[in-house]
C-alpha positions in Angstrom: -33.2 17.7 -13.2 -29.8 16.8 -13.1 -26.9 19.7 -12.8 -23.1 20.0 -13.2 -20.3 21.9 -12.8 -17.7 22.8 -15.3 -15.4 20.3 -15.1 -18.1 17.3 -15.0 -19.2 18.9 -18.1 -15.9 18.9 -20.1 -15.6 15.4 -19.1 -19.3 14.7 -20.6 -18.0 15.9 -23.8 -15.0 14.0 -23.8 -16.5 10.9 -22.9 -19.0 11.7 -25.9 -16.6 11.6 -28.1 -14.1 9.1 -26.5 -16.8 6.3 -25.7 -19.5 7.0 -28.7 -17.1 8.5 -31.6 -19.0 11.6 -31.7 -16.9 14.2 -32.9 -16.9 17.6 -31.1 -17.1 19.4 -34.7 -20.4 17.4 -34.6 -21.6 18.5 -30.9 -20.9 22.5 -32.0 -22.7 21.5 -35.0 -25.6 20.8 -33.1 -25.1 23.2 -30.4 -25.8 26.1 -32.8 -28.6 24.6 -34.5 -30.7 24.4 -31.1 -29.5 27.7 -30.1 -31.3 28.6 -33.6 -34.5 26.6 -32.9 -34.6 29.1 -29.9 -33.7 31.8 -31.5 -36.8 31.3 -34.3 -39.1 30.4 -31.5 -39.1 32.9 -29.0 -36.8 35.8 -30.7 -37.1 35.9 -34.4 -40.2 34.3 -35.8 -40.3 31.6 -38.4 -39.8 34.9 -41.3 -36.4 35.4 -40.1 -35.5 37.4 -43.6 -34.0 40.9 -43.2 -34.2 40.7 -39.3 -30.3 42.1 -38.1 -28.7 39.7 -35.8 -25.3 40.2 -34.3 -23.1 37.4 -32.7 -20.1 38.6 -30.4 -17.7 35.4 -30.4 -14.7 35.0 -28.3 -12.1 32.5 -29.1 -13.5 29.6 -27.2 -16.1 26.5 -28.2 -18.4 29.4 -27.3 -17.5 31.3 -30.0 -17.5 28.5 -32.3 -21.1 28.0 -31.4 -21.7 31.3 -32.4 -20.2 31.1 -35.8 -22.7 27.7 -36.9 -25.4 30.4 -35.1 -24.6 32.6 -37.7 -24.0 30.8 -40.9 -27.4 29.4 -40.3 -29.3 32.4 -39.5 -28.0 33.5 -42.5 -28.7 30.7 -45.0 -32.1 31.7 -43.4 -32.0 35.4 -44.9 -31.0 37.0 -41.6 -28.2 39.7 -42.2 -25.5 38.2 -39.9 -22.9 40.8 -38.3 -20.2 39.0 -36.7 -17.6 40.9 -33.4 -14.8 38.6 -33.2 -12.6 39.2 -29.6 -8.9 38.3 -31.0 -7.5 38.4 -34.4 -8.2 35.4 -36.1 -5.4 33.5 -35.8 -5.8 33.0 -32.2 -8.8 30.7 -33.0 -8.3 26.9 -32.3 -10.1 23.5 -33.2 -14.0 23.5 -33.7 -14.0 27.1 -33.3 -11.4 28.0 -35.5 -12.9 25.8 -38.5 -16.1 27.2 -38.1 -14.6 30.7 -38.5 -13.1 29.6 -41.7 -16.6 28.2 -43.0 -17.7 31.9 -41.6 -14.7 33.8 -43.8 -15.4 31.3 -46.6 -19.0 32.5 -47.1 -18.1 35.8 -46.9 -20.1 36.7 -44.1 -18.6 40.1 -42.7 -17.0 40.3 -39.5 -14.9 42.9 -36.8 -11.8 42.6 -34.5 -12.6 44.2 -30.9 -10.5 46.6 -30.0 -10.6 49.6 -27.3 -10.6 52.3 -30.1 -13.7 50.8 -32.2 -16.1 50.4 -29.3 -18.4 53.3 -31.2 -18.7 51.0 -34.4 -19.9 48.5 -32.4 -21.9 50.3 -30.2 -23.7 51.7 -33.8 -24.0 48.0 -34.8 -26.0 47.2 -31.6 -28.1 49.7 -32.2 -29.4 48.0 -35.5 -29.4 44.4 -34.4 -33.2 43.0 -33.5 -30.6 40.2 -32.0 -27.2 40.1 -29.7 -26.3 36.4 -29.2 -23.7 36.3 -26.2 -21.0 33.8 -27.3 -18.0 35.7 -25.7 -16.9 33.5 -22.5 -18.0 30.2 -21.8 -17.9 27.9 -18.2 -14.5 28.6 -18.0 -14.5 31.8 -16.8 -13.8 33.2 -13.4 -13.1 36.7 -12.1 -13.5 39.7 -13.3 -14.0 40.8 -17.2 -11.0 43.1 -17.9 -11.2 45.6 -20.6 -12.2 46.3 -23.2 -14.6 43.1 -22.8 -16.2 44.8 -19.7 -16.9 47.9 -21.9 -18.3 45.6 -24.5 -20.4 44.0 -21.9 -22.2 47.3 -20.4 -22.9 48.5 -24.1 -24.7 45.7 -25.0 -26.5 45.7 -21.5 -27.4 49.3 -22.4 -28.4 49.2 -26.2 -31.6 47.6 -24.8 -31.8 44.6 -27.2 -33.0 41.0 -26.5 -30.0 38.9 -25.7 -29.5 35.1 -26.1 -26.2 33.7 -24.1 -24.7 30.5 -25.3 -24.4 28.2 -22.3 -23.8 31.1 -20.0 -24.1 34.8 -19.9 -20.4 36.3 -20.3 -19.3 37.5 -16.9 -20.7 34.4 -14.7 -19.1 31.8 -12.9 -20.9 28.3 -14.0 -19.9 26.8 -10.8 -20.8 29.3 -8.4 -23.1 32.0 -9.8 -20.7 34.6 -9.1 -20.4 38.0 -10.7 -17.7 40.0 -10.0 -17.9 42.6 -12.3 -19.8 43.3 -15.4 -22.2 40.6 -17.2 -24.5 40.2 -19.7 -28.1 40.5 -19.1 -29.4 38.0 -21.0 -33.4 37.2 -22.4 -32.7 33.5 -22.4 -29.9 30.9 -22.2 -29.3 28.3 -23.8 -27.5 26.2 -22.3 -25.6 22.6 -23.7 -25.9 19.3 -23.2 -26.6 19.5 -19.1 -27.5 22.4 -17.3 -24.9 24.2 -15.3 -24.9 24.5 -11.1 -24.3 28.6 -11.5 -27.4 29.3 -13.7 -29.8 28.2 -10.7 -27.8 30.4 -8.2 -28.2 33.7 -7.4 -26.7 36.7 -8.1 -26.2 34.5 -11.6 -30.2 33.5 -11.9 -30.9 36.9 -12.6 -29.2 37.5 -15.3 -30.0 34.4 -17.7 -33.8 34.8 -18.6 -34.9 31.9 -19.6 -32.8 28.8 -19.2 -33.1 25.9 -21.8 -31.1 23.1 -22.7 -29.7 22.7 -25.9 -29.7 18.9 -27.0 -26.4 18.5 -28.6 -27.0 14.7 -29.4 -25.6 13.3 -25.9 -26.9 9.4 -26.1 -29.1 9.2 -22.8 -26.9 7.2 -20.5 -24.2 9.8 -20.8 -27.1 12.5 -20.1 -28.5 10.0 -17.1 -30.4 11.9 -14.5 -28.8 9.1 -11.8 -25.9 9.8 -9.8 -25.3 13.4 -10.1 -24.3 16.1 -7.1 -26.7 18.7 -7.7 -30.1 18.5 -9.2 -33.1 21.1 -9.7 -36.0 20.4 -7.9 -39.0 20.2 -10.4 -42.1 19.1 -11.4 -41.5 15.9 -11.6 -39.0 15.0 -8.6 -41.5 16.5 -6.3 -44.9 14.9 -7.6 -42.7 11.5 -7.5 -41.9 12.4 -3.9 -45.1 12.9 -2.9 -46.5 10.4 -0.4 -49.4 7.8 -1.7 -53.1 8.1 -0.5 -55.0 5.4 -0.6 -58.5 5.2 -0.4 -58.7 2.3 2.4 -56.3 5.2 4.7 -57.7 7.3 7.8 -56.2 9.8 9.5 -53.8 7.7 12.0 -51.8 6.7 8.5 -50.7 10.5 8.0 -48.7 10.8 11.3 -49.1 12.9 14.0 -47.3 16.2 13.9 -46.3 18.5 17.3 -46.0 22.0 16.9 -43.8 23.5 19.5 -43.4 26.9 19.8 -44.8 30.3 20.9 -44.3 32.9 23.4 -46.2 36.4 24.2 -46.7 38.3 20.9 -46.1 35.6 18.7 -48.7 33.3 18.9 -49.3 33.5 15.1 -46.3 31.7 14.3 -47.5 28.4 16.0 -50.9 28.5 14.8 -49.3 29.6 10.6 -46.9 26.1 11.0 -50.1 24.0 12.7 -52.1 25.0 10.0 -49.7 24.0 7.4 -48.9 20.7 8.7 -52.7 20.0 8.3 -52.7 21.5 4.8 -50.0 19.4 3.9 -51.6 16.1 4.7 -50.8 15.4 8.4 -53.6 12.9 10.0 -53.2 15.1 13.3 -51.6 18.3 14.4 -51.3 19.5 18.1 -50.1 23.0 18.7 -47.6 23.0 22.4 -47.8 26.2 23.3 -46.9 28.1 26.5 -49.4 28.2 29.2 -49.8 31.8 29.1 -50.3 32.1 25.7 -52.6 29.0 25.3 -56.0 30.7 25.3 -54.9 32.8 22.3 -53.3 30.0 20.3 -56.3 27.9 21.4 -59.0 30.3 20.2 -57.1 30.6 16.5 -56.8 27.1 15.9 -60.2 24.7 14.9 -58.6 21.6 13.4 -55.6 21.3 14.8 -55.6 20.1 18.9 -54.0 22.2 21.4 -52.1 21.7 24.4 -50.8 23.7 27.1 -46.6 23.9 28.4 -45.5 24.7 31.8 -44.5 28.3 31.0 -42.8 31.2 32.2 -44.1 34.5 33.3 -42.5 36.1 30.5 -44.7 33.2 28.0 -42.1 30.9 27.2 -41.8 27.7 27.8 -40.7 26.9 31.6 -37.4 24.7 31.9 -39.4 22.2 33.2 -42.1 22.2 30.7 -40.8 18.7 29.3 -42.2 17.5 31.9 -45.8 18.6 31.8 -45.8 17.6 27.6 -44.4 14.0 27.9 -47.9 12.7 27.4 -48.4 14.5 24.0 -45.2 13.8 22.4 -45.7 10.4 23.1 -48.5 10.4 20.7 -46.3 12.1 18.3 -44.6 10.9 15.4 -42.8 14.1 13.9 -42.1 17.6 15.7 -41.7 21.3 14.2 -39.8 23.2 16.8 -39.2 27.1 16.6 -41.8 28.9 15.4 -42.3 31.8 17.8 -40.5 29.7 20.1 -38.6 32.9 21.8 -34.9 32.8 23.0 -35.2 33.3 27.2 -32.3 31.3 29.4 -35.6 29.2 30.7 -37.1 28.2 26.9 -33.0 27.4 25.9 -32.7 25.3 28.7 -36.4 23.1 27.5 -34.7 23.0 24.2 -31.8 21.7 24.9 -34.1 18.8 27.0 -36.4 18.3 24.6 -33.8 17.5 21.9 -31.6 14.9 23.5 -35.3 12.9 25.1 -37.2 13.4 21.8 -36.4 10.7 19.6 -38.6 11.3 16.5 -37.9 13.2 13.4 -37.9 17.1 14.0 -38.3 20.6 12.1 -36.3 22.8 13.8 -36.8 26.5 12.6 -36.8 30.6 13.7 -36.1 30.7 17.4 -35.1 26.6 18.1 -32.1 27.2 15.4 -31.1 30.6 17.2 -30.6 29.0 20.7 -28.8 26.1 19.2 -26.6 28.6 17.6 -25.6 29.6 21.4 -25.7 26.3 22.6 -23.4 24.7 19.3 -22.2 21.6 21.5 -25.7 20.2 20.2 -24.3 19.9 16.9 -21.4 18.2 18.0 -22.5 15.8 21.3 -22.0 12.4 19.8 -24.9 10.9 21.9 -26.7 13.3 19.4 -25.5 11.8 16.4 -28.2 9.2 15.5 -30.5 11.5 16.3 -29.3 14.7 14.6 -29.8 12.0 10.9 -33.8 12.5 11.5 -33.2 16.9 12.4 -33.6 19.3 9.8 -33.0 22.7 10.3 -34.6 25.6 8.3 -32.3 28.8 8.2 -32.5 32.3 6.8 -29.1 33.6 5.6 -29.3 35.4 9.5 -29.4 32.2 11.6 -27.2 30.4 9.4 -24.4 32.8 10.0 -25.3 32.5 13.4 -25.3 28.4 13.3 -21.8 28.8 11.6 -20.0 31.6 13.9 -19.5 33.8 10.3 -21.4 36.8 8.6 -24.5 36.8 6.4 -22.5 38.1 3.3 -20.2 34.4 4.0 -23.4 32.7 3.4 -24.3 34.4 0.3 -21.1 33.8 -1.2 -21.5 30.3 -1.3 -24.8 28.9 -0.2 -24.2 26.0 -1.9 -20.5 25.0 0.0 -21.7 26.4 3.2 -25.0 24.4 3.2 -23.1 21.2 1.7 -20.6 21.5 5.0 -22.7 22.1 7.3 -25.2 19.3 6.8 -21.8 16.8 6.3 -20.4 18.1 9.8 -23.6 18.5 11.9 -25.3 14.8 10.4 -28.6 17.2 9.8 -30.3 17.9 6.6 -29.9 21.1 6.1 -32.4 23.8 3.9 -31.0 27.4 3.6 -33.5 29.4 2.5 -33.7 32.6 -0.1 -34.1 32.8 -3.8 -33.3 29.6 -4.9 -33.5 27.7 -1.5 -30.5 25.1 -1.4 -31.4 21.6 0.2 -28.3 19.5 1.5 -27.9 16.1 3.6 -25.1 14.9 5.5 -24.3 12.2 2.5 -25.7 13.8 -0.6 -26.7 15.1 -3.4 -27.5 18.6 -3.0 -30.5 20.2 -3.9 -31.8 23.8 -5.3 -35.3 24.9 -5.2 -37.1 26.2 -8.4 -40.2 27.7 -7.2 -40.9 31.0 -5.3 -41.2 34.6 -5.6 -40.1 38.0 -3.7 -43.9 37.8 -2.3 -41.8 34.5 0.2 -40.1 37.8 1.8 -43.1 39.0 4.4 -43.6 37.3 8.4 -44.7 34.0 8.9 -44.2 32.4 5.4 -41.1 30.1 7.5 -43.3 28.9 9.8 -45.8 27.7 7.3 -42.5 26.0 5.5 -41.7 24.2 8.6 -45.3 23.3 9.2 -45.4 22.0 6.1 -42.0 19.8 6.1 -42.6 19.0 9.3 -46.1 17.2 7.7 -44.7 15.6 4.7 -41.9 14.0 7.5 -45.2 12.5 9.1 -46.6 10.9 6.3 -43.3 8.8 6.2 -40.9 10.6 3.5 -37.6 10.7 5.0 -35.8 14.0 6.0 -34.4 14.9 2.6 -37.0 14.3 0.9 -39.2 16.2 2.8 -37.1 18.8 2.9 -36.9 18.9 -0.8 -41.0 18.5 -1.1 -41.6 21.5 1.0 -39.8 24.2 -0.4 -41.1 23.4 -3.9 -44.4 23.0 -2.8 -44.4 26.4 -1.0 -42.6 28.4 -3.6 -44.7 27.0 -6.2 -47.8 28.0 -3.8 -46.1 31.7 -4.2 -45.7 31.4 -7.6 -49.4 30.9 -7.9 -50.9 33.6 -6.0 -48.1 36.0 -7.7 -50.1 35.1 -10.9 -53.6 35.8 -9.8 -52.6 38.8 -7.5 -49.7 39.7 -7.5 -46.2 39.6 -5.1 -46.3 42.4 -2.9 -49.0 42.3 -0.8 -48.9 38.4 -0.2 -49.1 37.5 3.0 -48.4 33.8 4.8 -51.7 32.9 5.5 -52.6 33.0 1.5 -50.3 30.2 1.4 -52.2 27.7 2.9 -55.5 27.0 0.8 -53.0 27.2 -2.6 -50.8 24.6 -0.6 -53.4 21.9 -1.1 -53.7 23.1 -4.5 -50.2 22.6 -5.4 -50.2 19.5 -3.8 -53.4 17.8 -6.2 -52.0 19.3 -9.5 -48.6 17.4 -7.9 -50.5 14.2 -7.4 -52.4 14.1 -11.1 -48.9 14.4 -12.8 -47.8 11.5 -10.6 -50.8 9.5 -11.7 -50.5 10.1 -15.0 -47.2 8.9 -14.7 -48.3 5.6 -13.3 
């Protein structure tokens, strides 16, 4: 699904009316009406007579969406309480007519000002409804008073909120709060969804997010060419890779797993596993010498193969050497997992990366030593190479890959993933709530699948197992990159149902994997 920012979307609604004649009065019109559709569906009920609803509406098209809200609620019977942020004067355009049709009616409505916040505060009390119509996608910053007062009673009277387009106190762009915001139920959100709802802190405080149809014709609403999109259903199954019934094993690739040292064998055998689960023809787990015999004993399907090692259990800096044959064989590596950070195991790295010429997963350990080592993201005899990488951070090793703090990150995982993947020539997937997916030439991805139950050991290794898999069964870096995370939230997303979030642990993953992955594939045939 298709995202935008702001500004794109102030253009959409120019171009609506511009190109197609549509006049804005119009596209409020129907703004309101679907945020009353929602309303009556998931708030109100169909017997919305007597129910108390109470619209706050500042002075923008936000407002004015609030006002049609209103008027119709109340043609419907619903007592209709308006909280108006500015005198009404200061109204303009759409919004400022659809006061007038407001004041017309007589429908009854307040000024907000410091000294009646205990009016209101009464008024919320009664409502069985607060719509949110006070900013809109313009705002950035901080709420200043009395709006952030406003905003913190209406977070504590306790009532289900509906935001239009955005709840008051987030940055679309971004999903920044700075200070005070309202917690809303559901959004409702026009035309095109916004870039800030599906980014966290913001996520958490829109409930529900749905798209209000405000009559865009479809070419103006075109899911091609966009900058962002939301990974879904649909992209994903669409992704997935065809199985025919004529195919064997040597058509799914052949995936390496590289990675391992004492104590954390389990991270190698988590990311073999999942490359099988995924669909990879063949899986051989590289694993130190030392460590073999345990890797070895814990893995059935997958092969195994021993590395020249160290006596600490990494890998040996000759170990390239002694695994040539093996990669050979290989069409696709996962590199990291459990992989260990000694001078020696750096030092095979470093090899391994500028002799293997195949598409690799690097995660965990691999992304760590190339964080000391950053003149691998810059060598330009790397650059071909680096298009078929892609690296799997946490918010820790992608401060470390960038030389800045974790909190950086946060701020912007969305410009810090987009530059990254432009500067290094690597598709790029920073994980967390809402997992952002970026390549070198665009467009930029966010992940709607998984849960709090993601945050427990080993559920990254089975994410790079299972990129690392859809890589071998010949989707292209960014689109396996986008494939996996969806698949493996929505994995999480399933167990949470049956069992629960805390408590889940990686290796539940993999038998839902498959799972996900067949539900994925009868959408895509029904499609057909």
């Amino acid at each position: 699904m298709r995202l935008v920012k702001a500004a794109q979307m102030r253009e959409m609604d120019l171009d609506a009316t511009r190109r197609y004649s549509i006049p804005s009065l119009i596209l409020m019109e129907n703004a309101g009406l679907s945020i009353v559709q929602v309303i009556m569906q998931r708030f109100l009920g169909e017997e919305v007579q007597g129910k108390r609803v109470f619209i706050i509406a500042g002075p923008g098209n936000n407002g004015g969406d609030g006002f049609v809200v209103g008027r119709h609620l109340f043609n419907k019977g619903a007592f209709v309480g308006f909280l108006i942020t500015v005198p009404p004067d200061n109204y303009r355009g759409d919004a400022a007519v659809n006061l007038k049709i407001v004041e017309d009616m007589g429908l009854p409505y307040s000024i907000l000002h410091p000294e009646n916040l205990d009016s209101v505060a009464v008024e919320l009390e009664k409502a069985d409804l607060i719509v949110d119509a006070l900013f809109g996608t313009g705002f950035k910053g901080v709420p200043r008073e009395p709006f952030a007062s406003l905003i913190r009673m209406v977070n504590k009277a306790g009532k289900p909120v509906i935001a239009v387009d955005i709840p008051s106190g987030m940055e679309a762009d971004t999903g920044r709060i700075s200070g005070d915001c309202i917690r809303a139920q559901a959004t409702v959100t026009m035309g095109m969804p916004k870039l800030g709802l599906y980014l966290d802190p913001g996520a958490q405080y829109t409930g529900k997010v749905i798209v209000g149809d405000i009559s865009f014709p479809p070419d103006l609403k075109s899911e091609e060419g966009g900058d962002y999109y939301l990974v879904d259903e649909k992209m994903a199954a669409e992704m997935l890779p065809e199985r025919l019934p004529t195919s064997h094993k040597g058509d799914f690739g052949h995936v390496a797993v590289i990675g391992g040292t004492r104590g954390y064998t389990g991270a190698v055998v988590l990311a073999s596993n999942a490359a099988l689960r995924g669909g990879a023809g063949l899986v051989t787990a590289i694993i130190p010498e030392v460590c073999y015999p345990i890797a070895a004993v814990k893995l059935t399907e997958a092969m195994t193969f021993p590395a020249k090692g160290t006596e600490n259990g990494g890998f040996s800096s000759s170990a390239l050497e002694s695994i040539k044959g093996v990669l050979q064989r290989a069409t696709v590596a996962a590199v990291g997992p459990g992989l260990g950070q000694e001078e020696e195991t750096a030092d095979f790295l470093e090899d391994l990366l500028k002799n293997l010429n195949i598409p690799i997963v690097l995660d965990a350990d691999a992304l760590n030593i190339i964080a000391k080592r950053r003149h691998l993201l810059s060598d330009q005899a790397l650059a071909k190479q680096r298009r078929n990488w892609v690296f799997t951070p946490h918010p820790g090793e992608m401060a470390r890959l960038c030389d800045t703090t974790i909190a950086a990150v946060q701020e912007d995982r969305v410009g810090v993933a987009a530059e990254a993947s432009r500067k290094w020539g690597v598709v790029l997937v920073l994980k967390g709530a809402h997992t952002v997916i970026a390549g070198p030439e665009g467009p930029l991805f966010i992940n709607s699948t998984g849960n709090p139950g993601l945050a427990s050991g080993g559920t990254g290794d089975v994410l790079a197992g299972l990129i690392a898999s859809f890589l071998a069964q010949g989707l292209d870096p960014l689109q396996a990159a986008v494939c996996g995370p969806f698949i493996h939230g929505l994995a999480a997303d399933r167990i949470a149902e049956k069992s629960g979030e805390a408590g889940m642990i990686a290796g539940d993953l993999l038998a839902e994997i498959s799972q996900v992955i067949e539900s994925l594939t009868a959408l895509k045939r029904g499609r057909s």
